[in-house]
SEVEXLUM-470386 format. One line per 8 residues: number of its first residue (from 1); their letters; for each residue y, z, x of N, C-alpha, C. Coordinates in nm, 3 decimals. Example, Ala and Ser with C-alpha at 12.3 -4.5 7.8 and 13.67 -1.06 7.14 Angstrom:
<nodes>
1) AS) -0.569,0.780,1.319,-0.450,0.780,1.230,-0.330,0.780,1.320 ~ -0.225,0.708,1.285,-0.106,0.714,1.367,0.003,0.787,1.290
</nodes>
This chain:
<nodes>
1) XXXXXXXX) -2.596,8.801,2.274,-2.583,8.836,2.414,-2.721,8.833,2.477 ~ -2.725,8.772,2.600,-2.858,8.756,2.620,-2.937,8.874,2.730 ~ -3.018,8.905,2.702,-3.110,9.001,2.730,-3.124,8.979,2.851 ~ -3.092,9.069,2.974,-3.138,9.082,3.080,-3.283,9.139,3.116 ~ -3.341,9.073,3.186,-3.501,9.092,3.190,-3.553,9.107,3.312 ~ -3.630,9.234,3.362,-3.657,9.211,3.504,-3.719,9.164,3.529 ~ -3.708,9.116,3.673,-3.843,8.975,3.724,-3.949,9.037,3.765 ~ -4.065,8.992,3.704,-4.203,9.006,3.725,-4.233,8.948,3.852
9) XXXXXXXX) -4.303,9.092,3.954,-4.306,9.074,4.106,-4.448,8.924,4.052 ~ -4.485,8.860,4.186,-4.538,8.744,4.212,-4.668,8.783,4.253 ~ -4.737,8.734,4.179,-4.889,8.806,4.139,-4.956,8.737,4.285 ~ -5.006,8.832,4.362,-5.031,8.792,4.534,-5.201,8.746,4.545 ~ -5.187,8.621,4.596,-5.303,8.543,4.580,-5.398,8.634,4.644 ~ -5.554,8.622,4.576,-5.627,8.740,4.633,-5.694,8.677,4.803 ~ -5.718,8.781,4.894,-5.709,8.801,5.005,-5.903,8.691,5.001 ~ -5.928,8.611,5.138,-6.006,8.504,5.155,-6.082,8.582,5.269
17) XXXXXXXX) -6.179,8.646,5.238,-6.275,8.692,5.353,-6.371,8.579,5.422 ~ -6.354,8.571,5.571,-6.436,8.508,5.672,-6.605,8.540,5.637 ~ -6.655,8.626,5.545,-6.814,8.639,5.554,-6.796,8.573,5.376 ~ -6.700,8.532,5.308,-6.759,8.456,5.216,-6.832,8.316,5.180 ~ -6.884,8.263,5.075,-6.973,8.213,5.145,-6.896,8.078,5.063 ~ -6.859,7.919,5.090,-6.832,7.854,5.059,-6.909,7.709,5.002 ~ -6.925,7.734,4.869,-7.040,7.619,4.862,-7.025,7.508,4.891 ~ -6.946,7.425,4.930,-6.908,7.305,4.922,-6.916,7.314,5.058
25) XXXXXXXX) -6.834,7.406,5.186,-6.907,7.368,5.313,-7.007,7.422,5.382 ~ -7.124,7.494,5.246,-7.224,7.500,5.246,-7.274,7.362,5.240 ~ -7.321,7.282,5.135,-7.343,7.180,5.141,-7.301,7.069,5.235 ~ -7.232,7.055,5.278,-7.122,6.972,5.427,-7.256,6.975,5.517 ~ -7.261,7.129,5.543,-7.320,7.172,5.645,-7.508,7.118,5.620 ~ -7.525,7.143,5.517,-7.676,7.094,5.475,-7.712,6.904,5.533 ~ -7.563,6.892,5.435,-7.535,6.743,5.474,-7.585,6.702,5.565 ~ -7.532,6.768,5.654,-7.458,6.699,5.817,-7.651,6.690,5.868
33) XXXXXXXX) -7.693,6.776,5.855,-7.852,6.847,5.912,-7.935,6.812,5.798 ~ -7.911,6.658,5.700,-7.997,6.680,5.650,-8.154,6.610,5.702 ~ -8.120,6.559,5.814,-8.252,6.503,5.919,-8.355,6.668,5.931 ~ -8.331,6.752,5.945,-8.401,6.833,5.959,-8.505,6.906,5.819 ~ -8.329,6.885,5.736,-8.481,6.900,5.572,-8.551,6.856,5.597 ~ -8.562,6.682,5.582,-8.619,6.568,5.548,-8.773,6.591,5.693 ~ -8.711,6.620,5.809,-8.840,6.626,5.910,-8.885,6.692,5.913 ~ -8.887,6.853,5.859,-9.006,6.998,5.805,-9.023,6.975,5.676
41) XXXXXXXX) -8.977,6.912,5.582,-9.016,6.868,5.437,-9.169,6.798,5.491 ~ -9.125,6.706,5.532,-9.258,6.635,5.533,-9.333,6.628,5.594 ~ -9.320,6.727,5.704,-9.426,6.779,5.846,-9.558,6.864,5.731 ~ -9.459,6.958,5.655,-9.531,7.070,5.557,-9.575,6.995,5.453 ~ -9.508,6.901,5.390,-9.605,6.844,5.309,-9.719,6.789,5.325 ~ -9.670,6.685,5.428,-9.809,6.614,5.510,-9.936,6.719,5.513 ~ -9.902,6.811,5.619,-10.028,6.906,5.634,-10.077,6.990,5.463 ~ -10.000,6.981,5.405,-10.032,7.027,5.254,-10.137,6.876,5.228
49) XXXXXXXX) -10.139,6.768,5.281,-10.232,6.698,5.198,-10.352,6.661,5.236 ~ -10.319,6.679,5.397,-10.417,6.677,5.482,-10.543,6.816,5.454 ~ -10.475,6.967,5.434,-10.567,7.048,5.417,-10.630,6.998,5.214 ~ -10.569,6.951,5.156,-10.582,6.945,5.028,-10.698,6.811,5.024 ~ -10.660,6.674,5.055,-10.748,6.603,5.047,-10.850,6.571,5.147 ~ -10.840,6.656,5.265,-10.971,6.678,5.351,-11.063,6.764,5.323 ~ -11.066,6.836,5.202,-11.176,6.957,5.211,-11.325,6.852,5.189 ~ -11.252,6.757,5.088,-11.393,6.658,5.067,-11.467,6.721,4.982
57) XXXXXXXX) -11.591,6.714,4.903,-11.666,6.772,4.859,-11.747,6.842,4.886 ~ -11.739,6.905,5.016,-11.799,7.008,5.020,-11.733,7.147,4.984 ~ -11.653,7.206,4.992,-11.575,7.330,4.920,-11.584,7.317,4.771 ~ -11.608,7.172,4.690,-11.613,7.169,4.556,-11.658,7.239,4.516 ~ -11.642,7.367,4.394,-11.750,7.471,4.341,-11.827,7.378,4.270 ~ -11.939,7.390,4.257,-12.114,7.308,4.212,-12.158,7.447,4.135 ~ -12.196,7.421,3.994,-12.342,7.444,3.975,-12.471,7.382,3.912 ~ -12.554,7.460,3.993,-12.717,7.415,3.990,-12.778,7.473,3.897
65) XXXXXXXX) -12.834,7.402,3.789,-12.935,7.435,3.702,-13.043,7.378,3.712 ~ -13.162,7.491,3.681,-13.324,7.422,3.677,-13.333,7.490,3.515 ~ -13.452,7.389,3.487,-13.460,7.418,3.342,-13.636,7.398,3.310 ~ -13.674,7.560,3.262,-13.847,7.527,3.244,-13.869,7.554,3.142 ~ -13.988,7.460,3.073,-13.998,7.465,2.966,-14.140,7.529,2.910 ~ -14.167,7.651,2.868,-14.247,7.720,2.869,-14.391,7.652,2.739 ~ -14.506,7.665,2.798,-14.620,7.650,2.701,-14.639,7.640,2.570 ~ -14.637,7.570,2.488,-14.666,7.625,2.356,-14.780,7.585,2.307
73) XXXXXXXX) -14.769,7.656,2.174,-14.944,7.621,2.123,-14.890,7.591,1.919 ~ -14.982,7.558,1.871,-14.928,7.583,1.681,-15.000,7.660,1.627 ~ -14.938,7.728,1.539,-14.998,7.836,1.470,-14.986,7.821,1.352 ~ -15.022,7.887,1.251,-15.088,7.862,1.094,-14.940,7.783,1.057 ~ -14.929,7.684,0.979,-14.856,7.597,0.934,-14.818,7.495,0.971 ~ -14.816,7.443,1.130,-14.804,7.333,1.198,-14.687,7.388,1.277 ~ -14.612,7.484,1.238,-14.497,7.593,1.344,-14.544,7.572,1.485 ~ -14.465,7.568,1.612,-14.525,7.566,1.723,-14.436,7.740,1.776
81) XXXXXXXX) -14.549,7.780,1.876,-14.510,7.919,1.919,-14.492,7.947,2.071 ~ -14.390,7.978,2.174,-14.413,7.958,2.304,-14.535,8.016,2.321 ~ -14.637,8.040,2.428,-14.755,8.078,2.424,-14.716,8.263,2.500 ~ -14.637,8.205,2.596,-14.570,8.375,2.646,-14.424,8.394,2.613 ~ -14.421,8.491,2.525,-14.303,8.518,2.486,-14.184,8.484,2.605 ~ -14.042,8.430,2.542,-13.917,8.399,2.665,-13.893,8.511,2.705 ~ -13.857,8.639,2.621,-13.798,8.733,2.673,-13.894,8.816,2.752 ~ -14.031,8.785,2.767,-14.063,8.851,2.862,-14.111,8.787,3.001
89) XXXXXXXX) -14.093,8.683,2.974,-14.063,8.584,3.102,-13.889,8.638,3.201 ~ -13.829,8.637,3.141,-13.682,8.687,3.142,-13.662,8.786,3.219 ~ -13.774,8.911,3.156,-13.741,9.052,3.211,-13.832,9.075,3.310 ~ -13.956,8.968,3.321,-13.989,8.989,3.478,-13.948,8.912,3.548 ~ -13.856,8.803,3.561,-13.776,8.693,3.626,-13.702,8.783,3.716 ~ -13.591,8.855,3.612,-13.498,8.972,3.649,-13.550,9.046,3.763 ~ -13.597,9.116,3.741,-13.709,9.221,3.739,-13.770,9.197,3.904 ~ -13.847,9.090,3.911,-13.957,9.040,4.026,-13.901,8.911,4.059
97) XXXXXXXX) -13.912,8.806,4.002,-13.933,8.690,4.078,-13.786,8.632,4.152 ~ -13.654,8.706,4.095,-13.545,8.627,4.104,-13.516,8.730,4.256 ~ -13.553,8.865,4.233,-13.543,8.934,4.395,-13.631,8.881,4.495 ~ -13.762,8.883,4.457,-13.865,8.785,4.534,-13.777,8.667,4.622 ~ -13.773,8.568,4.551,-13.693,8.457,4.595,-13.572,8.450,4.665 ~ -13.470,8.546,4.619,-13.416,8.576,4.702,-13.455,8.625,4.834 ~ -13.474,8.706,4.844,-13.543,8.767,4.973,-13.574,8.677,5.086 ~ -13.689,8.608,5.021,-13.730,8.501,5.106,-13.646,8.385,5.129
105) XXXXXXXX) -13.493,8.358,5.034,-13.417,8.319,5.134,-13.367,8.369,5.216 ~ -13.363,8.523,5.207,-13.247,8.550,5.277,-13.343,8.563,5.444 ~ -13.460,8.552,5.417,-13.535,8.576,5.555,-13.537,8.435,5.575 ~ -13.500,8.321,5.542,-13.514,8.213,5.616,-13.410,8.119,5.660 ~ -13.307,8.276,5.662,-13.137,8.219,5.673,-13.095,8.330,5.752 ~ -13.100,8.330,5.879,-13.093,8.473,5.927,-12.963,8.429,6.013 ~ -12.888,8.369,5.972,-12.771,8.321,6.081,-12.614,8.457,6.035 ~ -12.508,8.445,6.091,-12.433,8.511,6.070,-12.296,8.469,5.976
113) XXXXXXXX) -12.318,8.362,5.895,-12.296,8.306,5.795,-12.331,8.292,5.726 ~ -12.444,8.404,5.688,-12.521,8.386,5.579,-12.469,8.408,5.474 ~ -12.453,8.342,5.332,-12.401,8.378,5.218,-12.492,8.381,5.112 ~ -12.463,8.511,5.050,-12.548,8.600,4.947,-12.517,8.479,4.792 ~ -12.615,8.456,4.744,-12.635,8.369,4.635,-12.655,8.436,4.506 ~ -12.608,8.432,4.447,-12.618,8.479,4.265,-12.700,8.429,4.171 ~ -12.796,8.424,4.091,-12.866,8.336,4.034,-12.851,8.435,3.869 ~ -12.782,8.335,3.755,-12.781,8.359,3.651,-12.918,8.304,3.573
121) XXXXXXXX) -12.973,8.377,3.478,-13.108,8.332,3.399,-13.048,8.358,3.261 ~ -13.050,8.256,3.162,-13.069,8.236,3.035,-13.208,8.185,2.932 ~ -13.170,8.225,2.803,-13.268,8.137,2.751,-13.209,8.120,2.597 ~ -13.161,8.015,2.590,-13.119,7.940,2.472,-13.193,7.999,2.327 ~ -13.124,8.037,2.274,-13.186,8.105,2.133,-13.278,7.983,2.074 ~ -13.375,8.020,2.000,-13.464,7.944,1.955,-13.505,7.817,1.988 ~ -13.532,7.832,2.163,-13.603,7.739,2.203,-13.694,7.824,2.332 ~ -13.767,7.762,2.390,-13.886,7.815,2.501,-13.849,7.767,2.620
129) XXXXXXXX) -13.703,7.749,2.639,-13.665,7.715,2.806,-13.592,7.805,2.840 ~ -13.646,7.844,2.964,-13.566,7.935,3.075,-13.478,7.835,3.130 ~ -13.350,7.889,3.126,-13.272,7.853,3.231,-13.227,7.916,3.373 ~ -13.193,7.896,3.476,-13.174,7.921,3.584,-13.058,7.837,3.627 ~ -12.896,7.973,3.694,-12.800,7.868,3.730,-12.753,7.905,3.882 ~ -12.694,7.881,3.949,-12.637,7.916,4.099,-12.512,7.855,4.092 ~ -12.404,7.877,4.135,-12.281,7.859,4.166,-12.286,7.846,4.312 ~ -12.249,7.751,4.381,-12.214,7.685,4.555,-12.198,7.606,4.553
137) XXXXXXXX) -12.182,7.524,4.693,-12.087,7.406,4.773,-12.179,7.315,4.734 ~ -12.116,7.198,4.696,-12.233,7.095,4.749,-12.352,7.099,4.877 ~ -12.252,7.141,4.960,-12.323,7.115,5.103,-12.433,7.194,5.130 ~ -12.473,7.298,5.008,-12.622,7.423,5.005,-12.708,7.383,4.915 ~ -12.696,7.244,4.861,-12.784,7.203,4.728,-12.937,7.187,4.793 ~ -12.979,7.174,4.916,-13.108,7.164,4.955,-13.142,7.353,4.947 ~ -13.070,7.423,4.959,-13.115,7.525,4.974,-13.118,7.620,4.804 ~ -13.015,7.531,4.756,-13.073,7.620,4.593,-13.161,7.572,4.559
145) XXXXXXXX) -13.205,7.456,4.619,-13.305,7.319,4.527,-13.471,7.430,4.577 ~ -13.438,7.500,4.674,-13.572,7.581,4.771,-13.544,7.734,4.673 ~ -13.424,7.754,4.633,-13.470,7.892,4.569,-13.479,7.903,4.433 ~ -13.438,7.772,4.375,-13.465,7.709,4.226,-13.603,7.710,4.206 ~ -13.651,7.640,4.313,-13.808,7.594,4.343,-13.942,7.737,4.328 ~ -13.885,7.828,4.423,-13.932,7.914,4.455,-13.965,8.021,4.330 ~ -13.823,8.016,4.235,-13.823,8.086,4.108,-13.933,8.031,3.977 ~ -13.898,7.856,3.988,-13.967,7.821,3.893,-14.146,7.799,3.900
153) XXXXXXXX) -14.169,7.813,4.026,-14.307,7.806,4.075,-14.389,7.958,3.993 ~ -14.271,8.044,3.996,-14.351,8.185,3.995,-14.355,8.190,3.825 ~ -14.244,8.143,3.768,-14.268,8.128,3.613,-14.377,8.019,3.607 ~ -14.381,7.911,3.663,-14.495,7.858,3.580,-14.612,7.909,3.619 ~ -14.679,7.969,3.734,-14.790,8.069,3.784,-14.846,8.131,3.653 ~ -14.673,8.191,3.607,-14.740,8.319,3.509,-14.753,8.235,3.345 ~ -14.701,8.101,3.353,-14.731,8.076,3.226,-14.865,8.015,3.230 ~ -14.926,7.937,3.345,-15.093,7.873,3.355,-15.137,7.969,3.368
161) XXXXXXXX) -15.126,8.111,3.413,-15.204,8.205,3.382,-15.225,8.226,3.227 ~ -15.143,8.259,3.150,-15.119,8.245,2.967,-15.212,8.160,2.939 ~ -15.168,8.065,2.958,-15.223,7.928,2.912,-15.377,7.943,2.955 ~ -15.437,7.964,3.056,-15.574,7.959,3.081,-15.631,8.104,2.961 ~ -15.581,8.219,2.948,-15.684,8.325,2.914,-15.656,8.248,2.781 ~ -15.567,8.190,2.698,-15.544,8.146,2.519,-15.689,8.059,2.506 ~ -15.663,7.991,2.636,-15.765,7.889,2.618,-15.941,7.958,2.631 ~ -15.899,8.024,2.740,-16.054,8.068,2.744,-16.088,8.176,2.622
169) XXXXXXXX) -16.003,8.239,2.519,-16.030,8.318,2.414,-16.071,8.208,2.327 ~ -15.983,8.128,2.288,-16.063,8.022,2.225,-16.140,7.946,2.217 ~ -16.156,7.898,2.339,-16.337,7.870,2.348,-16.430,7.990,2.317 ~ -16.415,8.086,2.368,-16.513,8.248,2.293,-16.507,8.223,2.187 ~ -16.378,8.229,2.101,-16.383,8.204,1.955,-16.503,8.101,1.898 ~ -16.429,7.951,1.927,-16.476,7.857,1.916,-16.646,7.860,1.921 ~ -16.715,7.913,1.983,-16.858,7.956,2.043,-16.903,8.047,1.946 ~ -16.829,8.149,1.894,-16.851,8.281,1.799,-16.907,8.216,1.653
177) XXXXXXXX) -16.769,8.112,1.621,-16.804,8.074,1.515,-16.926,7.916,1.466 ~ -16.935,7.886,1.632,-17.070,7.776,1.548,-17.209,7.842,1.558 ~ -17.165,7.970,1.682,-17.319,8.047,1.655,-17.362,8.088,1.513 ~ -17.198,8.112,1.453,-17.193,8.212,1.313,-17.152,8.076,1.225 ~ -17.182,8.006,1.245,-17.178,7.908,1.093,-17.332,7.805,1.145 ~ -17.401,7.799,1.265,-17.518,7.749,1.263,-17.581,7.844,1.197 ~ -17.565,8.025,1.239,-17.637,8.106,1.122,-17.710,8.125,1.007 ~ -17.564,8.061,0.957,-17.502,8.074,0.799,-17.592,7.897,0.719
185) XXXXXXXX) -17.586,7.777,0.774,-17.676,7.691,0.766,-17.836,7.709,0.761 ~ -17.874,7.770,0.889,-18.011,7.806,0.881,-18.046,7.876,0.772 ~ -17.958,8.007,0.673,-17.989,8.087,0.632,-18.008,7.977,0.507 ~ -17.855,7.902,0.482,-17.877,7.796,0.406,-17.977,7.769,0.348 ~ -18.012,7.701,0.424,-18.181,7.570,0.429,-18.292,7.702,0.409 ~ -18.270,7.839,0.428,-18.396,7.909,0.407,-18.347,7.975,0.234 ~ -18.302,7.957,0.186,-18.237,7.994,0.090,-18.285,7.898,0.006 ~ -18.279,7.773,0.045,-18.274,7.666,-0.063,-18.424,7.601,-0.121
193) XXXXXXXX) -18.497,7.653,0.028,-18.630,7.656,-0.019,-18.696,7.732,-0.101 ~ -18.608,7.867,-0.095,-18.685,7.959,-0.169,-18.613,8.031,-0.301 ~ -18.542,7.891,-0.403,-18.461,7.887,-0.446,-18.389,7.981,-0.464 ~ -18.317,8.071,-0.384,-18.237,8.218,-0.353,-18.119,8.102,-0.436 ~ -17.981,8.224,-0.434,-17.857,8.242,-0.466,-17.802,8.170,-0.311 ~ -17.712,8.051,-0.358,-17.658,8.032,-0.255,-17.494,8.027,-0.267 ~ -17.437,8.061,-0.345,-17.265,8.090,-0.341,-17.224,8.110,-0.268 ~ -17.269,8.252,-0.245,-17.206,8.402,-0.123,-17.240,8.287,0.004
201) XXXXXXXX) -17.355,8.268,0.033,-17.360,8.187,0.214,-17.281,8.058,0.191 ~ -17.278,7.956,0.067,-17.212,7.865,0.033,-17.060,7.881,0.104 ~ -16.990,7.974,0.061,-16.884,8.068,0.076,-16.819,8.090,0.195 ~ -16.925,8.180,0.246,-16.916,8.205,0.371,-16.889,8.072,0.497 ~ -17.025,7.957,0.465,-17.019,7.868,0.526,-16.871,7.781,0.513 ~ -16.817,7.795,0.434,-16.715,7.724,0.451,-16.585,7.820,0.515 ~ -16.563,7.860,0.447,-16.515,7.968,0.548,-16.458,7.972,0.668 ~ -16.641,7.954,0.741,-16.625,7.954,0.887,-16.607,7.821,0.919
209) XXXXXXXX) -16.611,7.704,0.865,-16.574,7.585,0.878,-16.397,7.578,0.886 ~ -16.323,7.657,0.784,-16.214,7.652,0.834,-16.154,7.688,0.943 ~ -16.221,7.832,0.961,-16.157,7.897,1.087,-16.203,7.826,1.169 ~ -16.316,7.749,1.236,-16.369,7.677,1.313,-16.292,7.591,1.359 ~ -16.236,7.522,1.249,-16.112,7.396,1.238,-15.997,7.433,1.243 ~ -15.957,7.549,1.236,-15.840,7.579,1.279,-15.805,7.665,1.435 ~ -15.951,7.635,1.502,-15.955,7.689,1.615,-15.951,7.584,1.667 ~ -16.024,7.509,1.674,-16.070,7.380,1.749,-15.893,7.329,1.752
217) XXXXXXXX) -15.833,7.287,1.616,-15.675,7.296,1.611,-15.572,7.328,1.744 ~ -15.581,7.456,1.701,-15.475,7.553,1.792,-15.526,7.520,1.966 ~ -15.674,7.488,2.020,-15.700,7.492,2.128,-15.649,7.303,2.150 ~ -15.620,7.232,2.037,-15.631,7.083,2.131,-15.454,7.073,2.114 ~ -15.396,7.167,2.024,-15.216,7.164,2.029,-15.207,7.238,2.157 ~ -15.260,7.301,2.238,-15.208,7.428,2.346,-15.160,7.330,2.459 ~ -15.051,7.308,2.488,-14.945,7.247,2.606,-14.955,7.367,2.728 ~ -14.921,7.299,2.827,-14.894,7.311,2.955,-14.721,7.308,2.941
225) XXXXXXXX) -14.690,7.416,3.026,-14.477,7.425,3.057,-14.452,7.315,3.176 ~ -14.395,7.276,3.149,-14.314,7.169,3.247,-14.204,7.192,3.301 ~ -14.165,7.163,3.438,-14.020,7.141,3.470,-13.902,7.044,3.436 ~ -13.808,7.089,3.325,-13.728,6.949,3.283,-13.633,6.924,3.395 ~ -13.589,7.045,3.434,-13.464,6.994,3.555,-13.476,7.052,3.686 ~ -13.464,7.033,3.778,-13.472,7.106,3.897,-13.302,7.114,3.995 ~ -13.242,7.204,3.996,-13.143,7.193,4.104,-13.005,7.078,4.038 ~ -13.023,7.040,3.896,-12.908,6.942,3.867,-12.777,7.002,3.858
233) XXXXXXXX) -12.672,6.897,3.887,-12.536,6.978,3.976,-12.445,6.913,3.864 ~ -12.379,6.982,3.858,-12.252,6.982,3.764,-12.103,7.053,3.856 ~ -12.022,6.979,3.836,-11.904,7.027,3.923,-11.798,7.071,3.823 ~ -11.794,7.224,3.891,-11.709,7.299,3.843,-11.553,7.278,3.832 ~ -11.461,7.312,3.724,-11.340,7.282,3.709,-11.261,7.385,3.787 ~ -11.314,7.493,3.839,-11.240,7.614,3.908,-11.183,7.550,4.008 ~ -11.072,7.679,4.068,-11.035,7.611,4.200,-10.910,7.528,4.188 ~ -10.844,7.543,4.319,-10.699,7.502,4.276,-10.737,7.318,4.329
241) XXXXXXXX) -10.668,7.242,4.291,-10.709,7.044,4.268,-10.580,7.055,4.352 ~ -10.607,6.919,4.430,-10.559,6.860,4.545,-10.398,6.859,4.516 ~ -10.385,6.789,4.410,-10.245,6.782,4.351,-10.180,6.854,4.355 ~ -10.183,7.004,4.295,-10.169,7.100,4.249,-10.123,7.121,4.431 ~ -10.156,7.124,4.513,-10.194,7.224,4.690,-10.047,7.124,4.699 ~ -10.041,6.959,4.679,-9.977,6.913,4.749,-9.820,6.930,4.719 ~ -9.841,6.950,4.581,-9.702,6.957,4.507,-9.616,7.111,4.550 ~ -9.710,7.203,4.574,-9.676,7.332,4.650,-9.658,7.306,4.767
249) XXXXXXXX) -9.708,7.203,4.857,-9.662,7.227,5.011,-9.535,7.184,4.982 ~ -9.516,7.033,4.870,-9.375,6.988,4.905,-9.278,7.091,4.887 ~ -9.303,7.164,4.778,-9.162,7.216,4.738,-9.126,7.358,4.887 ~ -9.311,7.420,4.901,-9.244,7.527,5.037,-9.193,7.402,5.126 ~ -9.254,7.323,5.163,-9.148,7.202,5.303,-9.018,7.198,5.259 ~ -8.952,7.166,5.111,-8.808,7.184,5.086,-8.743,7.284,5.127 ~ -8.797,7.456,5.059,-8.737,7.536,5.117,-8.729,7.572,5.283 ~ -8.807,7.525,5.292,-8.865,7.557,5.448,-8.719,7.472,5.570
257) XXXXXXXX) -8.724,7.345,5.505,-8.647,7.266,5.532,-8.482,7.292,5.517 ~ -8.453,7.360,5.437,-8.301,7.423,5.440,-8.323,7.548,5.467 ~ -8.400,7.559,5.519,-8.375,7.698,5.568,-8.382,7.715,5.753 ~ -8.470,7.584,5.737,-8.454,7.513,5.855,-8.292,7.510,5.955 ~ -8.274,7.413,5.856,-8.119,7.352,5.857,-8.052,7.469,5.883 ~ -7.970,7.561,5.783,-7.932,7.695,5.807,-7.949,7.784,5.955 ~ -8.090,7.804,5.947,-8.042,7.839,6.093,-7.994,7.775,6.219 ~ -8.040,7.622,6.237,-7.975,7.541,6.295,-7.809,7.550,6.302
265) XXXXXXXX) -7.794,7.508,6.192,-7.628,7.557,6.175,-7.593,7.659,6.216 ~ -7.641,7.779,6.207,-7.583,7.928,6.236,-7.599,7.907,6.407 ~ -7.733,7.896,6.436,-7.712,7.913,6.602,-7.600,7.822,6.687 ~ -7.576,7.703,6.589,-7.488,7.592,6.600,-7.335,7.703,6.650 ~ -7.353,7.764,6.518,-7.189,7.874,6.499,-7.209,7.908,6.563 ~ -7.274,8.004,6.663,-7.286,8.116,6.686,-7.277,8.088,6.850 ~ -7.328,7.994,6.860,-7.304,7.903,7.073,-7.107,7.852,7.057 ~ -7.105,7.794,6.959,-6.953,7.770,6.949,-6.884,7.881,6.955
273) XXXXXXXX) -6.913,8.016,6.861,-6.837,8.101,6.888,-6.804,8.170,7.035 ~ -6.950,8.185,7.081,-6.920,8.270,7.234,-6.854,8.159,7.294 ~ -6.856,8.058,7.311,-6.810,7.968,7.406,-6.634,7.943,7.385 ~ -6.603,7.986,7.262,-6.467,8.034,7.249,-6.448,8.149,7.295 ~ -6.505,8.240,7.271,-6.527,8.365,7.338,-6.450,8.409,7.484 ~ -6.547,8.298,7.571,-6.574,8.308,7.738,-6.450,8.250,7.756 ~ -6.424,8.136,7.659,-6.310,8.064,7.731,-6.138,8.153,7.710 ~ -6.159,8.205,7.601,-6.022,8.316,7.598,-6.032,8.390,7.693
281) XX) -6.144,8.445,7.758,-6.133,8.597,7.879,-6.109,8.536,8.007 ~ -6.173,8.390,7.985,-6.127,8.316,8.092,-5.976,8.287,8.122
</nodes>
């Protein structure tokens, strides 16, 4: 006997709200307006390439290195020795000459764009060069090239100062010992006449022949510091690259561009609606 079964009421399609949002005549609608993506897409990109590949090289970050190479002289073994220690070149650089210099740019830049300059100082482990670096535009390289200048003038000041007293001690030296080994000869020759002991002055005389020769040495190795580099520019990798600016304008011009569109459309709705509006009260 067959089973009577009650009918299952009719499952009621769910209710279609007017503020939902329909993707498909979402897209219609993009469609229809897509002249307007396409003409703020590429208004915004454009100017994305225009600010990106017009900066030119001057905004490029640059830095400037000068590079001095401090005095040396040789000392017992054929070793060479800076003549003034680096690190204390360094700590009066710090100290005096790198505020100095500054200064006097900043008094010969008195405009209201003036920009404050940084100057890093190194010195390479086991070698006798100061380095000096600045970070700026291309377009200020005459003016680091004047405070590069200004810095390295005052280090080499203080190293020909070095360099002159080494030299003038060693000539004293140099002078000490032929007074004191012509001495030591005379005494020689009075010795030899009067057949004395001559070992001990023998001795002596040589002696001072070495140190003599190892003065005369050290005074014809003593160098002068030189400037190896002045103001040479190296361009920095910082900084956002042209590419990089343009590929961001495109994609804000995309959004920019449907969003564009969108409101177009809405004000589109929104004049249609009142105008249905007026015409029902009418």
């Amino acid at each position: 006997m067959n089973e009577i079964r009650p009918s299952q009421p009719a499952t009621p399609n769910p209710p279609r709200f007017d503020d939902e949002i329909d993707l498909i005549d979402l897209a219609v609608a993009l469609w229809r307006r897509k002249w307007v993506v396409i003409i703020v897409a590429v208004v915004i990109t454009a100017m994305a390439a225009t600010f990106a590949f017009g900066r030119g090289d001057a905004s490029k970050a640059t830095s400037f290195a000068s590079i001095y190479s401090l005095p040396k002289v040789s000392v017992d073994g054929g070793d060479e020795k800076p003549v003034v220690a680096p690190s204390a070149v360094m700590e009066l650089s710090q100290r005096v000459f790198v505020p100095q210099a500054l200064k006097q740019d900043r008094e010969a830049d008195t405009g209201k764009d003036f920009q404050k300059l940084e100057v890093a100082l190194q010195q390479p482990e086991d070698t006798s060069l100061i380095v000096i670096e600045t970070e700026a535009t291309e377009t200020q390289s005459e003016r680091i090239t004047d405070l590069h200048k200004a810095i390295m003038g005052r280090i080499e000041k203080l190293a020909e100062s070095e360099v002159d007293d080494l030299r003038a001690k060693l000539d004293q030296r140099i002078e000490m010992l032929e007074t004191r080994l012509a001495d030591a000869e005379s005494l020689a020759d009075s010795l030899s006449k009067t057949d004395g002991d001559l070992s001990e002055i023998s001795l002596e005389i040589a002696e001072v022949k070495r140190e003599l020769l190892q003065a005369e040495l050290k005074k014809s190795s003593l160098s002068t510091g030189r400037l190896v580099e002045l103001g040479q520019q190296r361009e920095l990798d910082g900084g956002t690259s042209s590419t990089l600016i343009v590929a961001l304008g495109a994609i804000l011009g995309l959004f920019a561009g449907l969003f564009a569109a969108l409101m177009v459309g809405f004000v589109a709705a929104a004049r249609e609606r009142l105008h249905e509006t007026e015409s029902t009260e009418d």
